[in-house]
Residue, then its C-alpha position, 0 to 999 in steps of 0.5 A: x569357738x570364739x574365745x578371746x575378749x578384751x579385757x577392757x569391754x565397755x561398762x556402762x554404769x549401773x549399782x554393782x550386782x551383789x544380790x541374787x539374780x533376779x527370777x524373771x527375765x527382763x525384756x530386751x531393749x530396741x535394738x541397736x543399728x551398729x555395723x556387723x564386725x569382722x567379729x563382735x567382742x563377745x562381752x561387749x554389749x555395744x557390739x550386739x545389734x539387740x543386747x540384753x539388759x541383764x544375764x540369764x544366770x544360773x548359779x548355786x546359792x553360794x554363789x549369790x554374793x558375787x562380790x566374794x567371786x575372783x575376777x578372772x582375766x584368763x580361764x583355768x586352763x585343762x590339766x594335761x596328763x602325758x601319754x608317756x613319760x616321754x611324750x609331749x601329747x596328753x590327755x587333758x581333763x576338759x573342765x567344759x567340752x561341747x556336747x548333746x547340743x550344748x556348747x560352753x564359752x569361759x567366762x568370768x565376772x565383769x567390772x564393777x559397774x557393768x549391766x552384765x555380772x558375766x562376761x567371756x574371758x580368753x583361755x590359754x594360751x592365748x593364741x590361735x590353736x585348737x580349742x580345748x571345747x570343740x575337739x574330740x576327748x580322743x584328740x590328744x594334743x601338745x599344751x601348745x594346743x598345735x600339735x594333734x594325735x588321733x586314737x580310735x577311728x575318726x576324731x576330729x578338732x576345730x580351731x579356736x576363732x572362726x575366719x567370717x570374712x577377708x583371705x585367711x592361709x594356715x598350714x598343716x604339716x603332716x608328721x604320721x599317715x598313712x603308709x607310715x611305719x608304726x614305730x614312727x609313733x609312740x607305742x602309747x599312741x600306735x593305731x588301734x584299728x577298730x573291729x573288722x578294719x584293716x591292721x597293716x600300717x599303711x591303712x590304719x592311719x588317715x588324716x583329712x584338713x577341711x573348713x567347716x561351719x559352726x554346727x559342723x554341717x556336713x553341707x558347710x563341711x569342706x575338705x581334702x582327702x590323704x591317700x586319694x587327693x580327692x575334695x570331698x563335700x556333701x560326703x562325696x568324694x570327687x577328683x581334685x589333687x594330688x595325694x600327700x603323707x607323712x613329711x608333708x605340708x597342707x596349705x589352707x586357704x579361704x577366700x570369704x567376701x566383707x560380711x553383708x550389713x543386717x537390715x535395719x528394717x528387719x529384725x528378723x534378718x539372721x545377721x542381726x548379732x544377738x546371743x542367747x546363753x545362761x552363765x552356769x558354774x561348773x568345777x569351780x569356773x564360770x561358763x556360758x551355756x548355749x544350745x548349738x546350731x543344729x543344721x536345719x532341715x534344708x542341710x539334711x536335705x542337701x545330704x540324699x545318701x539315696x543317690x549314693x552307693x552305700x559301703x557295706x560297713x555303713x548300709x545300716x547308718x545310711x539307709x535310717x538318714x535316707x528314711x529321714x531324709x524322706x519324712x523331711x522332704x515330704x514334711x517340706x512338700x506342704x503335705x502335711x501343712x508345714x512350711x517349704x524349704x527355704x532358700x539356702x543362702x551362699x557367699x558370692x566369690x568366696x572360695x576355698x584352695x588347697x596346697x601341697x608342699x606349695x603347690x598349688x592344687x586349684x580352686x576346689x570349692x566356690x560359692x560356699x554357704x552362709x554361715x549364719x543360720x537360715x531365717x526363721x520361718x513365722x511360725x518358728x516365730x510364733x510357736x517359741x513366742x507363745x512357749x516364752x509366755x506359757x513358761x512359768x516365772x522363775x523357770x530358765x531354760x534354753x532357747x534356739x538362737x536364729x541369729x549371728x552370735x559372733x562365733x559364726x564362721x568358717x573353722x579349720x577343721x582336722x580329722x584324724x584317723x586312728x593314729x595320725x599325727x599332725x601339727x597345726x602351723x597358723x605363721x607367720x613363719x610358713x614352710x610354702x607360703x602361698x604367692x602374695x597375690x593367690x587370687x590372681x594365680x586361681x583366676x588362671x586355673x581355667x586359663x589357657x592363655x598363661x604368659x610363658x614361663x622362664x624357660x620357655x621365653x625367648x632369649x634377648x635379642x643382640x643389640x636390644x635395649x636393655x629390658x625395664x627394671x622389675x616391678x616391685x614386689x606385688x603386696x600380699x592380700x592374704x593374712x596369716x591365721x595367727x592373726x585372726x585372733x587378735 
């Protein structure tokens, strides 16, 4: 998620909001022909390509008198509770958490003068970490918000900004998985294996490092796994690198190309940046409230766990999203009348490449999907319209976003494994940083041509001219992680 916002968002000028919200919603104006940002400021109007004239605000009476509010620059923060007196992993009470389809974003009052009565505000600390929304309740973590224990299966946390385009490295060190002892972790956080799973040690714990898309698509979602090395996408498990453990370090890097322009002659086109969310108030702070990007059927379609051969522990699971997968098809196939699938969009030369203790595994995944949500069919289109003119004056409820809101992107995405522990490095300062230039070392995977090494070169002739002064260091074309917050 998309948390941070400058505190100096452009107010336009206009009486300050001191009065109830009024029931209707305004119309939005003409939209604006602004260019797409690596990531637009979230409160900042300007930045939209349609903004809003007003909020859609759902707040108790009490809060009316929006004068009488505190202007908060920085959220409240969770309260951390400890898992053992000394332990530095908590668990902390979520003021908001991200569930059932809705996704929540800290927001505070805006300036006085400014259009909107709310805009986002950062939640600390502020700096690149896990998000305190989008991570399992079970994750329990440090109040740095690096460091990351899993409990109870499969628990997973996404960063807190999105990478949407340029070269992006981040490491993940390994400090429990599995084939670790127990006692290498606090008694407190020991794995807890589920019912009828393996209880040794050496099974019962796992991790995996990944990138995944906004609504967690398990299309969008690519990753490396422990104990095998293997790349997994589509969940499917294919060959890849090499295994790693505990004291290891996970290099993640990715590769997006500069953001496509939206189309000014179209405003149907998905990269128009508009957002569509209500300020609520929850706990004594405010929020943004917005549906989550469900994965469209064509992503569904994508998943076919028909081909695959299904574990006995999830033969149940699998055989209700292959009979689903079936309806969607065959729903698709114009028979009974809806729209065909649409074509899945990618993101020409982007790619993704794991490292291991600086060893470079290769280029394990290419071509990755858009980000932003397919375009929206004319009936979609249609039907949310003539929902919007049957709804009655005064109501206020959701609507499903078909278009870029800013917090789209590329998360690194963690997920572990009963008690897997691990701690979340986004630099400057790195254990194996990659070479300055990691294009050019993963053009050469497919090449058997590579200039010999040191050992290999032939020695210098007697006699010879002295060899050329080296060329200087090549400039880095990547960027630290911890830079993509600011």
């Amino acid at each position: 998620m998309l948390v941070h916002a400058r505190e100096d968002s452009p107010a336009t000028t206009s009486s300050t909001n001191n009065g109830p919200p009024t029931k209707k919603r305004k119309q939005n104006p003409p939209s604006h022909n602004n260019s797409a940002a690596d990531s637009p400021t979230p409160s900042d109007p300007s930045s939209l390509s349609n903004a809003p004239a007003a909020e859609n605000v759902v707040l108790p009476a009490y809060l009316y008198d929006l004068s009488t509010r505190p202007r908060l620059t920085v959220s409240r923060a969770p309260t951390f509770l400890p898992i053992a007196d000394d332990s530095p992993y908590c668990h902390t009470d979520q003021l908001a958490h991200n569930r059932l389809g809705f996704r929540y974003m800290p927001a505070g009052l805006a300036p006085e003068g400014s259009t909107h009565p709310f805009r986002t505000i950062e939640s600390a600390p502020a700096a690149y970490r896990v998000s305190w929304e989008d991570r399992s309740p079970f994750v329990k973590v440090t109040q740095d918000g690096l460091g990351l224990l899993g409990d109870k299966g499969f628990r997973s946390a996404r960063c807190n900004a999105p990478v949407r385009q340029g070269r992006w490295y981040v490491e993940v060190a390994i400090e429990h998985a599995g084939g670790a002892r127990a006692s290498d972790v606090p008694a407190s956080a020991a794995a807890r294996p589920r019912a009828k799973a393996r209880t040794s040690a050496s099974a019962g714990d796992g991790a995996r490092r990944s990138w995944a898309g906004r609504a967690v698509s398990t299309a969008t979602r690519t990753g490396m796994r422990d104990k095998t090395g293997e790349k997994i996408t589509l969940s499917r498990p294919r060959p890849y690198g090499r295994p790693f453990g505990t004291g290891d370090v996970v290099g993640l890097y990715i590769s997006l190309p500069t953001l496509r322009e939206p189309s000014k002659r179209d405003p149907h086109d998905p990269a128009h940046v508009k957002r569509e969310r209500i300020a609520i108030e929850f706990k004594g702070q405010e929020y943004f409230e917005s549906l989550e990007y469900a994965q469209s059927k064509e992503m569904l379609a994508l998943m076919d766990f028909s081909r695959k051969p299904p574990r006995r522990r999830r033969l149940r699971l699998r055989r209700l999203l292959a009979s689903h997968l079936q309806k969607v098809r065959h729903r698709a196939s114009g028979a009974s009348g809806t729209t065909p699938m649409r074509p899945l969009p990618t993101l020409p030369d982007s790619k993704i490449a794991f490292f291991v203790n600086g060893e470079c595994q290769g280029v394990a995944f290419r071509e990755l999907y858009d980000f932003r949500p397919p375009r929206a069919p004319a009936d979609a289109r249609k039907a949310a319209q003539a929902k919007r003119r049957a709804t009655r004056e005064g109501a206020r409820e959701h609507k499903e976003n078909h278009f870029d809101d800013g917090s789209l992107g590329y998360f690194p995405f963690i997920s572990l494994f009963n008690g897997a522990r691990v701690r979340l490095n986004p630099g400057p300062d790195f254990a194996f940083p990659p070479p300055p230039d990691v294009e050019a070392m993963l053009a050469g995977d497919d090449d058997d041509d590579l200039p010999p090494s040191r050992d290999d070169a032939a020695p210098p002739t007697v006699g010879a001219p002295p060899a050329p002064a080296p060329a200087p260091a090549p400039a880095r074309t990547w960027r630290p992680l911890c830079e993509r917050y600011a």
